[in-house]
MIROZA-475774 format. One line per field, with one value per residue (C-alpha): residue in one letter; x, y, z. Coordinates in steps of 0.25 Angstrom, whole numbers. Example, Ala and Ser with C-alpha at 12.3 -4.5 7.8 and 13.67 -1.06 7.14 Angstrom:
MIROZA-475774
resn (a; s);
X (49; 55);
Y (-18; -4);
Z (31; 29);
end
This chain:
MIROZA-475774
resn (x; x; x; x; x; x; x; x; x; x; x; x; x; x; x; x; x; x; x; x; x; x; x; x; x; x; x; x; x; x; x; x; x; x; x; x; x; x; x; x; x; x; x; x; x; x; x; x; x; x; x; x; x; x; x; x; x; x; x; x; x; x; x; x; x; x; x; x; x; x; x; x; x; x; x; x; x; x; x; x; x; x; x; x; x; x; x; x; x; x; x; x; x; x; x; x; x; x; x; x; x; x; x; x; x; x; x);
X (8; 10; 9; 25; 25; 14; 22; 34; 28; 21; 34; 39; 28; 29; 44; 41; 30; 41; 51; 41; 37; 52; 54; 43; 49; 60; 54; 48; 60; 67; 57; 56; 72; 71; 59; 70; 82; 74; 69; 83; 89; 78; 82; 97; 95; 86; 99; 109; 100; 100; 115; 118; 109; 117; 129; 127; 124; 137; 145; 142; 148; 159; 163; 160; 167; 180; 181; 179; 192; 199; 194; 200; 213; 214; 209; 222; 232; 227; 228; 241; 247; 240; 246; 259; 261; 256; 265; 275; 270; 273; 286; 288; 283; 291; 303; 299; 296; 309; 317; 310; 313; 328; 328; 334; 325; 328; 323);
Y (-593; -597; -611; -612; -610; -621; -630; -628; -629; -642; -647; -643; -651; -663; -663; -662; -674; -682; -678; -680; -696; -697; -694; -702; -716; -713; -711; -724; -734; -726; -731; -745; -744; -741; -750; -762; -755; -757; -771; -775; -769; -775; -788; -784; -780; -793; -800; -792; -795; -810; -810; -803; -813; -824; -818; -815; -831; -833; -824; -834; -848; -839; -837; -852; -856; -847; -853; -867; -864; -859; -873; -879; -874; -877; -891; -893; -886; -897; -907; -906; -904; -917; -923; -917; -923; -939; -938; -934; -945; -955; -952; -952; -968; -971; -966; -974; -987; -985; -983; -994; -1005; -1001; -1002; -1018; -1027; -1029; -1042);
Z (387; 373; 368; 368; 381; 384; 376; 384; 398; 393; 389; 402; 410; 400; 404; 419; 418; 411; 422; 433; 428; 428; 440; 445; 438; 443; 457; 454; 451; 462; 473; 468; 470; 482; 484; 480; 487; 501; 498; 495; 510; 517; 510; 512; 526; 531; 525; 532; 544; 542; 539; 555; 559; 555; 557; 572; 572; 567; 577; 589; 580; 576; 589; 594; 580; 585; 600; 593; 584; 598; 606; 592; 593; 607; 605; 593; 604; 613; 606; 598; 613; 617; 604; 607; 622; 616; 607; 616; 625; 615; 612; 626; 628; 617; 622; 636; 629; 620; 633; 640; 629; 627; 643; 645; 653; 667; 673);
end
């Protein structure tokens, strides 16, 4: 082997070496990504485990809030119908009175 060829396969190496570190840098920030990407799920699945929690808590007041708007609504029903038959009481004891007075006294 001449000394051309030396040179070249030393250029060759020198290339592969800087190729190699490269590579293995690159290696380097890749698993410090990942490092991060897999904190950040634990983090993002603790939250998502907390946010079920209370959302499963909130499933039973939905449910008590819903028959309490029911009960509500049955309440107002009952109520304007209770409304409805005083005031129809009333115009009924005025009418009454209204005769009675118009009525001449008998003695």
């Amino acid at each position: 082997m001449d000394l051309a060829q030396y040179e070249l396969l030393e250029t060759h190496i020198i290339r592969l070496i800087q190729a190699y570190e490269r590579v293995k840098t690159e290696n380097n920030r890749l698993g410090q990504q990942v490092h991060h990407l897999q904190h950040t799920v634990a983090s993002q699945q603790q939250e998502l485990e907390r946010l079920q929690r209370e959302y499963d808590a909130l499933l039973p007041l939905r449910a008590k809030m819903n028959v309490l708007q029911q009960e509500r609504g049955i309440i107002q029903q009952k109520l304007q119908q209770m409304l409805s038959a005083i005031e129809w009481l009333e115009e009924r004891t005025h009418i009454e009175d209204d005769a009675k007075r118009q009525q001449p006294m008998s003695d």
